[in-house]
C-alpha positions, 0 to 999 in steps of 0.5 A: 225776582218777581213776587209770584216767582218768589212765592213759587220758589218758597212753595218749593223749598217748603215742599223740599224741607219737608221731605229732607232727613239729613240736617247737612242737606237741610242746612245747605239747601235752607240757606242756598234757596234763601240767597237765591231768592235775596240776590245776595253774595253771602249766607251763613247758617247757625243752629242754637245748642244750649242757646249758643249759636254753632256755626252749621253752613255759610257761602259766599258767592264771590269769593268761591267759599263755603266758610267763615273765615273771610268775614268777621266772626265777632260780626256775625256773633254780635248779630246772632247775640242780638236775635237771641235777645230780640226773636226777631228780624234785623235788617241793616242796608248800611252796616258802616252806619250803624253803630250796633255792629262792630264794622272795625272788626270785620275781615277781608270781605266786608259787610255791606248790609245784612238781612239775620231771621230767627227760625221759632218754632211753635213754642216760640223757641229759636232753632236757628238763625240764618244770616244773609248778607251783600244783597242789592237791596232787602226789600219788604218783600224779599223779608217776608218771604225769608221769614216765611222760608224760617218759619218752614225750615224752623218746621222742618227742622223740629219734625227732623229733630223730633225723628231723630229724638224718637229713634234715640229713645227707641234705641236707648229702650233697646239697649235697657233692655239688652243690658238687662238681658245680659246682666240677668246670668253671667253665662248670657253676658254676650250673646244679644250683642254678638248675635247684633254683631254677626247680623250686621256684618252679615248685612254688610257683606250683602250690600259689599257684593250688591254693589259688585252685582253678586247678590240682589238683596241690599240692605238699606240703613233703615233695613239695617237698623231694623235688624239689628234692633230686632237681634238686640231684642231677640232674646228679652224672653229670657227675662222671665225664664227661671235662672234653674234652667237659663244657668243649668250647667250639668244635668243634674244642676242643683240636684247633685247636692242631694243626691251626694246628701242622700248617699253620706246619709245612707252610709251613716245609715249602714253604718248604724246598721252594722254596728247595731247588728253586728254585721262585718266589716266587709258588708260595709265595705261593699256597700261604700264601693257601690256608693262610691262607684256610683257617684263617679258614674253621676259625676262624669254623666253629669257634666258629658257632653253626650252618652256613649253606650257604655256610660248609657249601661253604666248608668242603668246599673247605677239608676236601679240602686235600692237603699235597705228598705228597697227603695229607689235611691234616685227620684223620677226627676234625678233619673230624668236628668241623668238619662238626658243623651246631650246637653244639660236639660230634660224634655220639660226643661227644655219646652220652658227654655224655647218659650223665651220666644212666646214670651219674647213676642208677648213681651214685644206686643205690649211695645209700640213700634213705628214705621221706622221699626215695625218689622224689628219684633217680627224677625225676632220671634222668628230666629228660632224657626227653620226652613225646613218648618221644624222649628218654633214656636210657629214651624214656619217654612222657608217661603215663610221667612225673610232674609232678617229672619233668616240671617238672625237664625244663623248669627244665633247658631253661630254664637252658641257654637263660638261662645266661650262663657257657656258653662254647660258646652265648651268653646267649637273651634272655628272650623268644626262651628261652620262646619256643623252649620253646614250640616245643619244648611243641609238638613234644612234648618238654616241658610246655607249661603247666609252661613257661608257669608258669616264664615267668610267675614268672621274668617276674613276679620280673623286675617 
């Protein structure tokens, strides 16, 4: 090959180094543009972990191979050893004539001579060697183009491995932060990562029927990679929200305990009473029924699931008790609690619970994101928003909301709904859990297509 052309041909490499991710492809092409330019037959590419060389690539032309086993791996070995030791080329036009390579141990395919260059990096660390063999002739020319060709692919090599260290960290900071989430309470445990799992799965059955020309979204690896990253962090808000209403499991949470205090020391007051006044049996009496009467009506309304109208009534009489000087027996707040008509948080409480996702972008707008992540954060924060605009903390609309966004939204719904470790809700069946989210499709809170997508992949794993 011509000098110019030589020239032209490590421009080119250098050009495609750059833009090559994928280290397989990045090995085979550093090796095959370096045997094109040297005429040889043969090449063998190693990458260094812990400063042994791995064997990542090797051709022979000749023979019609892509592996080792027809050369002396002892051979290739020694040469590698002996730039590890060196940093530096090595060029024999003669192997048999040199006595620093073991010649008697070479294998079927003999080698004739040999061109091996480090890859340095720019702290002079080596990265690779790569090992050509059986040229013509290795000329100056051609060494310094090859060298020219490491030096590249050295570059190449590091930025790859500097991406890849970037994306490690970053999912690692990811996980930290999902490990926090769920150890914080024992009734969240598995929410981040069932809500990452149903996104992918989602995800994943979008590109099943891409591919089949039912669906014109696609989700690339790195589209995927964003969502699933985003649903991992989704709920890191809740870091900072009070264990008093993250772990509320009845209405009334920690305040039952005072209120079953109140009423033994009312009795014991009633009792003194009596006892000092002389006041019969029967008074007593009636006044423990009451106590007792209302205690198993805070009792079931503490931990119902929802208020029928009778518990609704039940619950007023109780609420209007007085004790002997003609004060409320129960607080403002108690009252409020107990009134709640479904679940286990008061107006206030619940208005503390969403600003996990105010809290959730604070949070995240102190992060950097790359390129590779930046809209992770964005379809985070928005996995409590609904189509139809009622929901938080922006009441964004549909034409608002990405597919991400939307697709974290229904995985979110349907984990509440399925989950088995919610202290304050029992465990939907499956059927009855999609069927509720398709009501809520219909009300315009979440997508329905996506919710049937969902359906279809958790009832075709259950098969």
């Amino acid at each position: 090959m011509e000098y110019n052309r030589e020239a032209e041909a490590v421009l080119e490499i250098g050009i495609a180094l750059a833009s090559e991710k994928d280290f397989d492809k990045l090995y085979d092409l550093i090796l095959a543009k370096s045997m094109e330019i040297a005429e040889c037959d043969g090449g063998f590419f190693y990458s260094l972990e812990e400063k042994q060389p791995k064997l990542e690539m090797s051709k022979i032309l000749s023979l019609d191979i892509t592996n080792e086993q027809a050369v002396s791996t002892e051979l290739l070995l020694s040469i590698c050893k002996d730039i590890i030791q060196r940093k530096e080329d090595i060029c024999v036009s003669e192997v048999k004539e040199s006595p620093k390579f073991p010649v008697a141990t070479q294998g079927e395919y003999p080698v004739n001579s040999f061109l091996a260059v480090p890859m340095l990096d720019k702290e002079d660390e080596i990265l690779g060697i790569l090992i050509l063999v059986n040229a013509r002739e290795f000329t100056k020319n051609t060494q310094k183009l090859i060298r020219a060709i490491a030096k590249l692919a050295a570059i190449s090599i590091s930025n790859t491995r500097y991406r890849k260290e970037l994306k490690r960290q970053m999912w690692s900071f990811t996980e930290a932060l999902a490990a926090a989430i769920d150890a914080r309470t024992p009734y969240n445990a598995s929410h981040t990562r069932k809500v990452a799992e149903y996104s992918g799965m989602i995800a994943d059955y979008i590109n099943e029927l891409h591919e089949e020309g039912k669906e014109t979204e696609y989700f690339t690896a790195n589209r995927r990679e964003q969502l699933i990253m985003g649903a991992l962090l989704h709920d890191i808000g809740k870091l900072v929200v009070p264990l008093s209403v993250m772990n509320k499991a009845t209405r009334l949470g920690e305040r039952k305990k005072d209120i079953e205090k109140r009423f033994e020391l009312l009795l014991l007051k009633a009792r003194i009473r009596m006892l000092e006044e002389k006041k019969g049996d029967a008074w007593y009496q009636e006044l423990e029924q009451k106590a007792k009467h209302a205690l198993e009506v805070i009792e079931r309304v503490n931990t119902a699931g929802s208020l029928d109208k009778q518990s609704k009534e039940e619950l007023e009489e109780v609420l209007a008790l007085e004790d002997m000087e003609g004060n409320p027996v129960f607080t403002r707040e108690e009252k409020a609690c107990l009134r709640i008509e479904k679940g286990t948080l008061t107006a206030k409480e619940r208005k503390i619970m969403e600003s996990h996702v105010v809290l959730t972008e604070n949070i995240l707008s102190k992060v950097y994101f790359n390129k590779y992540f930046e809209n992770s954060p964005i379809w985070a924060v928005q996995h409590h928003e609904c189509l139809n605009g009622k929901g938080y903390p922006r009441g964004l609309k549909a034409e608002d909301l990405s597919v991400e966004s939307r697709i974290m939204a229904v995985a979110d719904v349907c984990d509440a709904l399925l989950a088995t470790d919610r202290p304050y809700k029992k465990p939907v069946p499956i059927e009855e859990a999609f069927e509720e989210m398709h009501q809520m499709a219909r009300r315009g809170r979440i997508d329905e297509k996506l919710v049937g997508y969902l359906e279809h992949c958790i009832k075709y794993k259950q098969d």
